[in-house]
mmCIF file as gemmi writes it, N, C-alpha and C atoms, coordinates in Angstrom:
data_model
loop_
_atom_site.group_PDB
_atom_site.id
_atom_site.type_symbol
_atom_site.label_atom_id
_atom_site.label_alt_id
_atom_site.label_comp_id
_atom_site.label_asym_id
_atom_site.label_entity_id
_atom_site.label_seq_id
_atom_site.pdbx_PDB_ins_code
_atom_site.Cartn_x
_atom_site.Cartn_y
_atom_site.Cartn_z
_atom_site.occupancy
_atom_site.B_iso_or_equiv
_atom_site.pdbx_formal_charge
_atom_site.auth_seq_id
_atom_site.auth_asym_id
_atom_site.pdbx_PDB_model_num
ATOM 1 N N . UNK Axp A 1 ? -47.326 -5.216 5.787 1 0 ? 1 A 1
ATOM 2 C CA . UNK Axp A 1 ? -46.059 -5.501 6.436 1 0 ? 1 A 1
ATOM 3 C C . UNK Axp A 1 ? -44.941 -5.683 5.406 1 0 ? 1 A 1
ATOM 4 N N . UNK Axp A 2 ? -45.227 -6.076 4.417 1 0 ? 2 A 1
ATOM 5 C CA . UNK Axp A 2 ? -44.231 -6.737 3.084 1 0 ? 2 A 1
ATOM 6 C C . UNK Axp A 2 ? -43.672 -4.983 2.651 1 0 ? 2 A 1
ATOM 7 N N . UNK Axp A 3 ? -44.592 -3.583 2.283 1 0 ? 3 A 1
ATOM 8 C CA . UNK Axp A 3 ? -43.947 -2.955 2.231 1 0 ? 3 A 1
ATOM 9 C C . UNK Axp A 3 ? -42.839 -2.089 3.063 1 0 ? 3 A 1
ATOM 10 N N . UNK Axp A 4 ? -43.193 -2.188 4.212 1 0 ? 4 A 1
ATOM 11 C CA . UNK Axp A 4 ? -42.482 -1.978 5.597 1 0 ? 4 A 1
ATOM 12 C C . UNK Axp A 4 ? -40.879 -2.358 5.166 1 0 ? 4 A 1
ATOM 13 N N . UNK Axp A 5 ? -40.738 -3.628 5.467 1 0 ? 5 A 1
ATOM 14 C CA . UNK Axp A 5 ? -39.724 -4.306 4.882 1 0 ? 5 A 1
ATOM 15 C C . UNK Axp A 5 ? -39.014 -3.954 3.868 1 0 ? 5 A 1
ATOM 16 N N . UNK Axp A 6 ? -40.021 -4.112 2.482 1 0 ? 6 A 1
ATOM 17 C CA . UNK Axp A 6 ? -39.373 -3.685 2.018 1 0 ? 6 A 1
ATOM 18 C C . UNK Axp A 6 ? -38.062 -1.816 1.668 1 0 ? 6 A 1
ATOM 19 N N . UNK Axp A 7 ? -39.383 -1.204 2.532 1 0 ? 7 A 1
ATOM 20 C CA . UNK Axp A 7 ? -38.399 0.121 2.366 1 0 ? 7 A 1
ATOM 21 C C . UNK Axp A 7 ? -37.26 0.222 3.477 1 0 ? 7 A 1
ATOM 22 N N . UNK Axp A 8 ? -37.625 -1.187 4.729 1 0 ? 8 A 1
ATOM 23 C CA . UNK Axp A 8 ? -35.852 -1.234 5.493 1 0 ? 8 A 1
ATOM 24 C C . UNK Axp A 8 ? -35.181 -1.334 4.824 1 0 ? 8 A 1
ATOM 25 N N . UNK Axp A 9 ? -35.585 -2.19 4.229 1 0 ? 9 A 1
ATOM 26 C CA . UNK Axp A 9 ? -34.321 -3.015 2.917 1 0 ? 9 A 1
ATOM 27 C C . UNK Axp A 9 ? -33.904 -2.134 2.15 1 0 ? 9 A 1
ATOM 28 N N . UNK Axp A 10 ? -34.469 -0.783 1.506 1 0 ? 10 A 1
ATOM 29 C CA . UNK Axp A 10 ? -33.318 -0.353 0.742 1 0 ? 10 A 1
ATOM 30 C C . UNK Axp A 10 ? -33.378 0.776 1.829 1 0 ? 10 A 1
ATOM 31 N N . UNK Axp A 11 ? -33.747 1.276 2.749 1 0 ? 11 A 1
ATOM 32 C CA . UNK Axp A 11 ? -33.03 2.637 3.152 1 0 ? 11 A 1
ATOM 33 C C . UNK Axp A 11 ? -31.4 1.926 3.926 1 0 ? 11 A 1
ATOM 34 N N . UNK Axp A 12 ? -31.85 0.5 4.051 1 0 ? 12 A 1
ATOM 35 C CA . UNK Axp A 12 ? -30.131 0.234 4.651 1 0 ? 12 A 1
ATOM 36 C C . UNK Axp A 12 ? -29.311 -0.07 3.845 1 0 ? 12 A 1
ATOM 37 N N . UNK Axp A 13 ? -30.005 -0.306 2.221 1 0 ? 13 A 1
ATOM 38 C CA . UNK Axp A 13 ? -28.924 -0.555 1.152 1 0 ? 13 A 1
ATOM 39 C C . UNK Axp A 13 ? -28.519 0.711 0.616 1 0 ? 13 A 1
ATOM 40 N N . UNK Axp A 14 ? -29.361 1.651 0.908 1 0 ? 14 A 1
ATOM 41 C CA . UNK Axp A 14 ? -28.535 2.927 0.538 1 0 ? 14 A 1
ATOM 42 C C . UNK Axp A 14 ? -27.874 3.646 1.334 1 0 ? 14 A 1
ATOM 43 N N . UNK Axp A 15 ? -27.896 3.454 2.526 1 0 ? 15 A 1
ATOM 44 C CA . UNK Axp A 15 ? -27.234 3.851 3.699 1 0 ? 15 A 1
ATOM 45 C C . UNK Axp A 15 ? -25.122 2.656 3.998 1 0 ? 15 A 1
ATOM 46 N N . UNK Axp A 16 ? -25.441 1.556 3.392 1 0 ? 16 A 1
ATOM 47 C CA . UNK Axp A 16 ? -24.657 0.806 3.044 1 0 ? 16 A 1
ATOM 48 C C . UNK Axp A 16 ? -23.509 1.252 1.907 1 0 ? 16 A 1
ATOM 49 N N . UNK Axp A 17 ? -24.685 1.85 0.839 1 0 ? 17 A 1
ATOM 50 C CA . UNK Axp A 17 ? -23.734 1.784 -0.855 1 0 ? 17 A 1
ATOM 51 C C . UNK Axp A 17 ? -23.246 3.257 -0.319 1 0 ? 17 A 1
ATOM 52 N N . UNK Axp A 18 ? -23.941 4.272 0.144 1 0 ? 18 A 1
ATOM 53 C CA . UNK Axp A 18 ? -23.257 5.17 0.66 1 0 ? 18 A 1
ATOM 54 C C . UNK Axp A 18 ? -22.089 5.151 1.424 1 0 ? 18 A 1
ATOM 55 N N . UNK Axp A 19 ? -22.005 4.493 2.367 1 0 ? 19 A 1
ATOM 56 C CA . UNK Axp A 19 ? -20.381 4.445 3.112 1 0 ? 19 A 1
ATOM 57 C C . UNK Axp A 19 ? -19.685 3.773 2.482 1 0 ? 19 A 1
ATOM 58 N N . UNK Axp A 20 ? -19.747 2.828 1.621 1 0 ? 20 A 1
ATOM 59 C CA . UNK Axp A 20 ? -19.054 1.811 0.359 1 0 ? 20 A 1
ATOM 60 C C . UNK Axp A 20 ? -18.257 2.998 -0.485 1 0 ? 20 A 1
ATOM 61 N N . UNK Axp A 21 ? -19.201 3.992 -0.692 1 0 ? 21 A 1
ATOM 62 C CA . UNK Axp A 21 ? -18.543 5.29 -1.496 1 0 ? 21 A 1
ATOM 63 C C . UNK Axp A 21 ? -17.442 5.91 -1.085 1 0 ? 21 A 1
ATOM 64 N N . UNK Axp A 22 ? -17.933 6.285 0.567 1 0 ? 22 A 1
ATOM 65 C CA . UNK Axp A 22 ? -17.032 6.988 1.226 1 0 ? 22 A 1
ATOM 66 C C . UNK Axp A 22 ? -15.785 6.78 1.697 1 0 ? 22 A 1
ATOM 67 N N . UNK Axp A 23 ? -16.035 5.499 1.719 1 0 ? 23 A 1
ATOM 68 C CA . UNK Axp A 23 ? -14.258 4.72 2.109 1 0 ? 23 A 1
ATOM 69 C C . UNK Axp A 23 ? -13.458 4.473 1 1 0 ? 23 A 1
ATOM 70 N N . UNK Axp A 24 ? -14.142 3.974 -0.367 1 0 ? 24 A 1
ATOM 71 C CA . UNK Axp A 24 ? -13.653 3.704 -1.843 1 0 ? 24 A 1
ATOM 72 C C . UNK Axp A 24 ? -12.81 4.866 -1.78 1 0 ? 24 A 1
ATOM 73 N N . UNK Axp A 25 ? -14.003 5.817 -1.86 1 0 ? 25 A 1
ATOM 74 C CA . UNK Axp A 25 ? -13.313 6.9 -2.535 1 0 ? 25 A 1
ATOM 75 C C . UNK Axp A 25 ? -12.739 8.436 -1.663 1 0 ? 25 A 1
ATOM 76 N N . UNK Axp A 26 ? -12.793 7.854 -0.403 1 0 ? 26 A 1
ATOM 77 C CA . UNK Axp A 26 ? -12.218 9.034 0.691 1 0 ? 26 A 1
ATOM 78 C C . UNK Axp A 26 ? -11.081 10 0.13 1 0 ? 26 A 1
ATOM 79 N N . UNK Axp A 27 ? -9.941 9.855 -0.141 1 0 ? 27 A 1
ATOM 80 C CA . UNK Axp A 27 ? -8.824 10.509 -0.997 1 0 ? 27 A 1
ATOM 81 C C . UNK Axp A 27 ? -9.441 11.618 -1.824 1 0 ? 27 A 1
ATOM 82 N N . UNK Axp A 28 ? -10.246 11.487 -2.997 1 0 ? 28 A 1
ATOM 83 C CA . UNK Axp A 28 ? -10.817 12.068 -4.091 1 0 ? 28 A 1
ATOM 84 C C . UNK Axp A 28 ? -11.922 13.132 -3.252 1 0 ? 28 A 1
ATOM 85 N N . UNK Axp A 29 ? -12.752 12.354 -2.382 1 0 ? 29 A 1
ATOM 86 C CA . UNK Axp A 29 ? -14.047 13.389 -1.495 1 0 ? 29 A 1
ATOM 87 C C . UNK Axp A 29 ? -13.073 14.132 -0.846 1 0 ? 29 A 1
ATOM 88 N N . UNK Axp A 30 ? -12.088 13.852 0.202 1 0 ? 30 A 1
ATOM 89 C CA . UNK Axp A 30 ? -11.417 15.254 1.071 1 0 ? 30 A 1
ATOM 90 C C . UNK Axp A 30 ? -11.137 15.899 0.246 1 0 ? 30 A 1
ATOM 91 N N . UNK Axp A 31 ? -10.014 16.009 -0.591 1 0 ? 31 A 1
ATOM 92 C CA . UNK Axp A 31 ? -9.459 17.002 -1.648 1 0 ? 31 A 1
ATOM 93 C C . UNK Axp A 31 ? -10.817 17.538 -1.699 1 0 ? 31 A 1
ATOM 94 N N . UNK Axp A 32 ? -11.566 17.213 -2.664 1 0 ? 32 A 1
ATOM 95 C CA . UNK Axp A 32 ? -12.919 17.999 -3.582 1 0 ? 32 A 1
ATOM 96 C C . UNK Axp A 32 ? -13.476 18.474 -2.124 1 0 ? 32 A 1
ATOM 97 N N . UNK Axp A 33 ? -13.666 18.169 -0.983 1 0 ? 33 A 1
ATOM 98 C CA . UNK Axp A 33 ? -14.148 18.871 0.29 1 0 ? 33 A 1
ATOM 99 C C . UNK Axp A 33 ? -13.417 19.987 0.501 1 0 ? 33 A 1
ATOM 100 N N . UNK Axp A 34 ? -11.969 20.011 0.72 1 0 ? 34 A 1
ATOM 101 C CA . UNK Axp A 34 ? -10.777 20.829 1.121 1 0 ? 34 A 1
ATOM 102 C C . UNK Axp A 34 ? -11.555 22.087 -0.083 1 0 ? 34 A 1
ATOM 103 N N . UNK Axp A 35 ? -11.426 21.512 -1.478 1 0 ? 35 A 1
ATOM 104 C CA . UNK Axp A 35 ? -11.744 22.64 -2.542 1 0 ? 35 A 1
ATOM 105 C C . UNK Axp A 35 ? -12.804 23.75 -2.309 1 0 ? 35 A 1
ATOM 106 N N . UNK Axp A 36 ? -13.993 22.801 -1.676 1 0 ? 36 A 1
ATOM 107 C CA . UNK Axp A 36 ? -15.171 23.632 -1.858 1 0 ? 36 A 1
ATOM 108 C C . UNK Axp A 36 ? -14.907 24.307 -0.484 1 0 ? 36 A 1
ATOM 109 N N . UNK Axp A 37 ? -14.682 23.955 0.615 1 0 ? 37 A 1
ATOM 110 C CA . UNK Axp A 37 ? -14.244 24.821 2.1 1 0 ? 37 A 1
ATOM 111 C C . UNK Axp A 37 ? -13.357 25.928 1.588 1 0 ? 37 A 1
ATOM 112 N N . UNK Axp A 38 ? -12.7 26.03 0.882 1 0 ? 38 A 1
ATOM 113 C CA . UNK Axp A 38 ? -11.643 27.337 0.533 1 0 ? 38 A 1
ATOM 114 C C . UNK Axp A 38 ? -12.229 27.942 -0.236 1 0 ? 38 A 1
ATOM 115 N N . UNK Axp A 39 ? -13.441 27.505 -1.42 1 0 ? 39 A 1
ATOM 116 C CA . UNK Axp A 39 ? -13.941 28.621 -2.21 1 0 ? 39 A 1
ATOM 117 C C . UNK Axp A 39 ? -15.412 29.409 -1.326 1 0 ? 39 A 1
ATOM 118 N N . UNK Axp A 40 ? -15.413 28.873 -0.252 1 0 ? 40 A 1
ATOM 119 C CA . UNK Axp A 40 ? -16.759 29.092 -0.108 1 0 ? 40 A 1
ATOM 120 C C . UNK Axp A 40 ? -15.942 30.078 1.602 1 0 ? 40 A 1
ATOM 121 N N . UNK Axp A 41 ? -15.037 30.01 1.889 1 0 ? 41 A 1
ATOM 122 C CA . UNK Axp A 41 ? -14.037 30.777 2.706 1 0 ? 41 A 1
ATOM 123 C C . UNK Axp A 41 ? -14.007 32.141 2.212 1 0 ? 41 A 1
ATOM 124 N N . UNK Axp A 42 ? -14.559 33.577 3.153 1 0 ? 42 A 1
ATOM 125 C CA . UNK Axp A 42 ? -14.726 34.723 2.578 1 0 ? 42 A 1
ATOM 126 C C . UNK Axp A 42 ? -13.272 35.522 2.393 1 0 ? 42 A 1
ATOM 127 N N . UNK Axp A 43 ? -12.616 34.52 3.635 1 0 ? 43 A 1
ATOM 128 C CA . UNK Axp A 43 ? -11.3 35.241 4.115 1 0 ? 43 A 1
ATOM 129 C C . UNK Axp A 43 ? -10.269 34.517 3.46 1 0 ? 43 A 1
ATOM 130 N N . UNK Axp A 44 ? -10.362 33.333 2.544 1 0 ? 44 A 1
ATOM 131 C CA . UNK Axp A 44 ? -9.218 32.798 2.043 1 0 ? 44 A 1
ATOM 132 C C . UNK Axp A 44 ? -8.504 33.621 0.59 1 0 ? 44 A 1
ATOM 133 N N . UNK Axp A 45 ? -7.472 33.856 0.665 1 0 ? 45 A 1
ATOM 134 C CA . UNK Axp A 45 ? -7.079 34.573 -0.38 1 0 ? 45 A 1
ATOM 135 C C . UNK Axp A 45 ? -5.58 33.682 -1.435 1 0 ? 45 A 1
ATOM 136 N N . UNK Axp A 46 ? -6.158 33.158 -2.465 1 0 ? 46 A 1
ATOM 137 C CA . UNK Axp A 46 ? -5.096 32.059 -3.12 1 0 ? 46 A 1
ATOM 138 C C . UNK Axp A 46 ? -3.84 33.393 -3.333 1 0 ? 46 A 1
ATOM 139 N N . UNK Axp A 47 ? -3.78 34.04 -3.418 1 0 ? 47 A 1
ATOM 140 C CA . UNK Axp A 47 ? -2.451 34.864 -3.045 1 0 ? 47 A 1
ATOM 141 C C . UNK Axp A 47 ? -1.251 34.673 -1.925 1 0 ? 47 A 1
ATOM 142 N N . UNK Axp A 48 ? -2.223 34.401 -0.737 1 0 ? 48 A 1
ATOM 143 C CA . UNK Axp A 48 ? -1.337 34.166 0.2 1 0 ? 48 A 1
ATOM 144 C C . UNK Axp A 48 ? -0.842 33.048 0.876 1 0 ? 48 A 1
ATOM 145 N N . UNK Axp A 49 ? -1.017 31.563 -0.24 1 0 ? 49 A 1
ATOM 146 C CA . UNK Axp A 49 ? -0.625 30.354 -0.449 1 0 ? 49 A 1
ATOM 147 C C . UNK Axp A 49 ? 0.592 30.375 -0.53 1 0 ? 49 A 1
ATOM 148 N N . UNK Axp A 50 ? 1.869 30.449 0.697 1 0 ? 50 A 1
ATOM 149 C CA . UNK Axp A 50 ? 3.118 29.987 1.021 1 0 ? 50 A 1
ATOM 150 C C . UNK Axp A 50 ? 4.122 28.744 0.542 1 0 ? 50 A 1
ATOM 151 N N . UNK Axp A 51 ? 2.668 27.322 0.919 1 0 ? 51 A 1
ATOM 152 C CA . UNK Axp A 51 ? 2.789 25.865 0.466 1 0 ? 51 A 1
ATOM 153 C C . UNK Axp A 51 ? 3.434 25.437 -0.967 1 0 ? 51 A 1
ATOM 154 N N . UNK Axp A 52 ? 3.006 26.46 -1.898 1 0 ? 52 A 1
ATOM 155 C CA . UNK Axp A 52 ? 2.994 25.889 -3.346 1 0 ? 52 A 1
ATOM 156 C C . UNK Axp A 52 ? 4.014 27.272 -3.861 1 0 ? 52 A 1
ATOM 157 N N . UNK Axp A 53 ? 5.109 26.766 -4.239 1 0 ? 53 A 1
ATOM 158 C CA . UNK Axp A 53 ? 6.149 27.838 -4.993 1 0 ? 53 A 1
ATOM 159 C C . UNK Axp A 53 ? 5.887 27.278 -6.791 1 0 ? 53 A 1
ATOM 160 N N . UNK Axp A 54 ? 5.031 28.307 -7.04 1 0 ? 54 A 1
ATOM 161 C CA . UNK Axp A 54 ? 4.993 28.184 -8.712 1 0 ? 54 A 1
ATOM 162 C C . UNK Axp A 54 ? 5.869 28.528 -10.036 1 0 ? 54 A 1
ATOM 163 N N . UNK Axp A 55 ? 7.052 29.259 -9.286 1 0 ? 55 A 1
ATOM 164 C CA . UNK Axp A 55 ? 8.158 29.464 -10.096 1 0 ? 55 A 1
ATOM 165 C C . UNK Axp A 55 ? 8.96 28.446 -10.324 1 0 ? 55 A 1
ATOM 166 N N . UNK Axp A 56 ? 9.166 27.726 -9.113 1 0 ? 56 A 1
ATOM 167 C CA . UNK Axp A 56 ? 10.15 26.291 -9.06 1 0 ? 56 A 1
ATOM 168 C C . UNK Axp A 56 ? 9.225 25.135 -10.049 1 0 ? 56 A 1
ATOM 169 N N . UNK Axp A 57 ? 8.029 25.198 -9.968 1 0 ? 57 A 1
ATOM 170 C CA . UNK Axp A 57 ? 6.926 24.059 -10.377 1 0 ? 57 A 1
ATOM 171 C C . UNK Axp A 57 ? 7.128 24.513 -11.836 1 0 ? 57 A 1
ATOM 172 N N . UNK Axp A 58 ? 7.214 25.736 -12.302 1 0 ? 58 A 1
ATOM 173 C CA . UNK Axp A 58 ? 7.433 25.555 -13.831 1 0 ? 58 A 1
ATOM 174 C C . UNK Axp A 58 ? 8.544 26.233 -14.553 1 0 ? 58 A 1
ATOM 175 N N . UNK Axp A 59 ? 9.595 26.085 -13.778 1 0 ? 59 A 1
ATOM 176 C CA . UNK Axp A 59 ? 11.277 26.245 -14.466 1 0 ? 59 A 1
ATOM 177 C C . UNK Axp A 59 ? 11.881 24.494 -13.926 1 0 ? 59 A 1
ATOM 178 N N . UNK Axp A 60 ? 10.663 23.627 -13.352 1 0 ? 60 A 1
ATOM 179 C CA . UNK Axp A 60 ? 11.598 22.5 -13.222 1 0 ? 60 A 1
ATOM 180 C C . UNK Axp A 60 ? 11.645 21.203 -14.333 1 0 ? 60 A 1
ATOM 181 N N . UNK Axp A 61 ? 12.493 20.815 -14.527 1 0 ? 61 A 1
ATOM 182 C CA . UNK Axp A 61 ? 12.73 20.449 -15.607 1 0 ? 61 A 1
ATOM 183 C C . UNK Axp A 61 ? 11.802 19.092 -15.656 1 0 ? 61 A 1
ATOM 184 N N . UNK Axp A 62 ? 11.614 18.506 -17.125 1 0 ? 62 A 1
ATOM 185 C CA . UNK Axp A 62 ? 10.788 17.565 -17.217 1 0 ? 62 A 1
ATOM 186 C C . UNK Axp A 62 ? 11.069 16.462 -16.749 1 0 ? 62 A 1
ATOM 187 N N . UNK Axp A 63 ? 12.433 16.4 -17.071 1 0 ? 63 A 1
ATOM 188 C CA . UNK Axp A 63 ? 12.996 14.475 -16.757 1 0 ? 63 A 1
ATOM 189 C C . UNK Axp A 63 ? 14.443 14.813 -16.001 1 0 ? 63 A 1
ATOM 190 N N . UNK Axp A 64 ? 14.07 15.023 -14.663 1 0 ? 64 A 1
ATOM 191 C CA . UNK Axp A 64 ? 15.24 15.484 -13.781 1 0 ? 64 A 1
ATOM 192 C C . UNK Axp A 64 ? 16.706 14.45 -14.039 1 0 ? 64 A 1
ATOM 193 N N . UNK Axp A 65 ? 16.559 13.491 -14.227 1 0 ? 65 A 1
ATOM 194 C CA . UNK Axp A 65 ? 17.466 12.434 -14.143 1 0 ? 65 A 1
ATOM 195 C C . UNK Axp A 65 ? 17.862 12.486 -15.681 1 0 ? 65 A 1
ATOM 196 N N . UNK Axp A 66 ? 17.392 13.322 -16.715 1 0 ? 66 A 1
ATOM 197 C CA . UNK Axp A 66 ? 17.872 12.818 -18.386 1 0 ? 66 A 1
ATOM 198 C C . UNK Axp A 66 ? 19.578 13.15 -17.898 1 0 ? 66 A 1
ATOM 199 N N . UNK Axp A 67 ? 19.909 13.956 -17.473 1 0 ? 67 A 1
ATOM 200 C CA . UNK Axp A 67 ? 21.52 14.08 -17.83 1 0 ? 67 A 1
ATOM 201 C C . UNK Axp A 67 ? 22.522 13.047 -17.318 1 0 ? 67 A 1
ATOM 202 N N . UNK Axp A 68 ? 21.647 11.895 -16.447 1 0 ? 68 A 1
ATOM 203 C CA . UNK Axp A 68 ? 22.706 11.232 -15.872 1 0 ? 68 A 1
ATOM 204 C C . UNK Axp A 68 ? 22.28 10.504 -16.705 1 0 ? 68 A 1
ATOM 205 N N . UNK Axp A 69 ? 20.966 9.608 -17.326 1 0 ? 69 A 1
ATOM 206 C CA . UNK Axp A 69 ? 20.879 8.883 -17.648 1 0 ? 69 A 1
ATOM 207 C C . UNK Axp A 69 ? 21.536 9.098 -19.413 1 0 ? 69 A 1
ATOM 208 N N . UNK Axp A 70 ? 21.608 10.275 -19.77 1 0 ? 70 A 1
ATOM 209 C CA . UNK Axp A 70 ? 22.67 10.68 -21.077 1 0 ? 70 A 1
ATOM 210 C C . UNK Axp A 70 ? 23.961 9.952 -21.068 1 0 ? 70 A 1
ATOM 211 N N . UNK Axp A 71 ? 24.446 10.486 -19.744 1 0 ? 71 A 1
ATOM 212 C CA . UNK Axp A 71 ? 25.971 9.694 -19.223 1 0 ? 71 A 1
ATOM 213 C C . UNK Axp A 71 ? 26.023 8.378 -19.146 1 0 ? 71 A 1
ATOM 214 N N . UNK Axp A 72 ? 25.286 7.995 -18.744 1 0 ? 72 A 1
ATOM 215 C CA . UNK Axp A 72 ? 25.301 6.268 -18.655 1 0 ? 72 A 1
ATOM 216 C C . UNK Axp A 72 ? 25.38 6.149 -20.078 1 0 ? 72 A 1
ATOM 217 N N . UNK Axp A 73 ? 24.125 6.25 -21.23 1 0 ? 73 A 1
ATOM 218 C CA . UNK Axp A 73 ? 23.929 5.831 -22.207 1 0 ? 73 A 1
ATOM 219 C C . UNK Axp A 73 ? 25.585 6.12 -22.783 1 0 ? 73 A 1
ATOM 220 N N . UNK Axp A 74 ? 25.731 7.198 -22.925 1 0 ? 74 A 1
ATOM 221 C CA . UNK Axp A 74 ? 27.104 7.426 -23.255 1 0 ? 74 A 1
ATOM 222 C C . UNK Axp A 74 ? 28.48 6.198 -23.436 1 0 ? 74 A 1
ATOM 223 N N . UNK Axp A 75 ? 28.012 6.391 -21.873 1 0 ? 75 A 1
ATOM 224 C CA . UNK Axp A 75 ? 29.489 5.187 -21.042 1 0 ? 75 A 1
ATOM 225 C C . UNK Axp A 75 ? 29.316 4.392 -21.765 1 0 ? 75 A 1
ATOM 226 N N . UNK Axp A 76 ? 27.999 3.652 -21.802 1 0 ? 76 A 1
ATOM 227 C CA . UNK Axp A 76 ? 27.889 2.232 -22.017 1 0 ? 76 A 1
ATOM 228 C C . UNK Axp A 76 ? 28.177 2.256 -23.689 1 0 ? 76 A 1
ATOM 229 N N . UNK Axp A 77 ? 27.68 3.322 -24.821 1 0 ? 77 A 1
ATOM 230 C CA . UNK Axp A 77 ? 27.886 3.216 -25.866 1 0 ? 77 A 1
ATOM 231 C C . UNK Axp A 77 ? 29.732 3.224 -26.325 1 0 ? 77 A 1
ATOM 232 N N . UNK Axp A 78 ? 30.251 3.853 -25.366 1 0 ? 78 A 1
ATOM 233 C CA . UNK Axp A 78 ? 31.522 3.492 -25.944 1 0 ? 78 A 1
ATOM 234 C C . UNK Axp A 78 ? 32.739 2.391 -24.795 1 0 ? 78 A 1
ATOM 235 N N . UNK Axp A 79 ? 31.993 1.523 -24.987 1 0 ? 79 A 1
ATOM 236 C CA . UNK Axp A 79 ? 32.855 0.168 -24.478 1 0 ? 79 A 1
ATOM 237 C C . UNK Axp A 79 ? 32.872 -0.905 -25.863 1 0 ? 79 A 1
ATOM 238 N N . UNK Axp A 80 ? 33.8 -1.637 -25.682 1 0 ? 80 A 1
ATOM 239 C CA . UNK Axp A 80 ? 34.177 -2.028 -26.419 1 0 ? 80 A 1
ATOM 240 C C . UNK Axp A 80 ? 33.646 -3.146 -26.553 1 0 ? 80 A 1
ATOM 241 N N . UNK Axp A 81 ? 32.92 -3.661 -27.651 1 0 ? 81 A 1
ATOM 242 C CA . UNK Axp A 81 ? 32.344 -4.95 -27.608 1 0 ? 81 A 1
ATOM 243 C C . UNK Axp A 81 ? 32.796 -6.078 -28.593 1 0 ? 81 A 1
ATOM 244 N N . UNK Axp A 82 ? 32.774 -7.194 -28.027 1 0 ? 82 A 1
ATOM 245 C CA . UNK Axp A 82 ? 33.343 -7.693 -29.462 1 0 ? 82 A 1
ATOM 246 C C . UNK Axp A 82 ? 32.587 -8.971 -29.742 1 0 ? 82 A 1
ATOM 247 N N . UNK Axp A 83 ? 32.366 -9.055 -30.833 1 0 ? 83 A 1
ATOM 248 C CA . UNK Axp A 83 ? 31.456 -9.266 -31.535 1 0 ? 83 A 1
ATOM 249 C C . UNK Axp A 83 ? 31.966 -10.664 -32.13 1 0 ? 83 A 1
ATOM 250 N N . UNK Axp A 84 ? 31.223 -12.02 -32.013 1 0 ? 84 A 1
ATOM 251 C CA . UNK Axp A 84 ? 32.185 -13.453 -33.084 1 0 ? 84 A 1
ATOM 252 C C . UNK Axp A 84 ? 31.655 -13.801 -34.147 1 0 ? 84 A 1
């Protein structure tokens, strides 16, 4: 009877640490799910991906905001401070 038990005991602790996984880490499993459903898709063709414009993704600039934040630095460098 003691081994009985014991193998409830872990088929529900692994049945446990398993959904512990799945909720942790749900975000990371869909994506990597989404991935493998599209490679394993006979009819999916990454050509005809509409969603993702890759010209804009790499003519866009690194630090969208440097030119204002140039201007500020600017402004602020020429005020007048005075100093005792």
């Amino acid at each position: 009877m003691g081994a009985l038990t014991t193998a409830l005991i872990a088929i529900a602790a692994v049945a446990l640490g398993w959904c512990t996984i799945e909720i942790a880490c749900k975000p990371c499993l869909e994506k990597g799910r989404e991935a493998i459903d599209r490679n394993l898709n006979p009819d999916y063709d990454p050509d005809d991906d509409a969603d993702t414009d890759t010209t804009a993704a790499l003519h866009a600039p690194l630090n969208p905001d440097n030119a204002e934040a140039a201007a500020a630095a600017a402004a602020a460098s020429s005020t007048v401070a005075k100093s005792v």
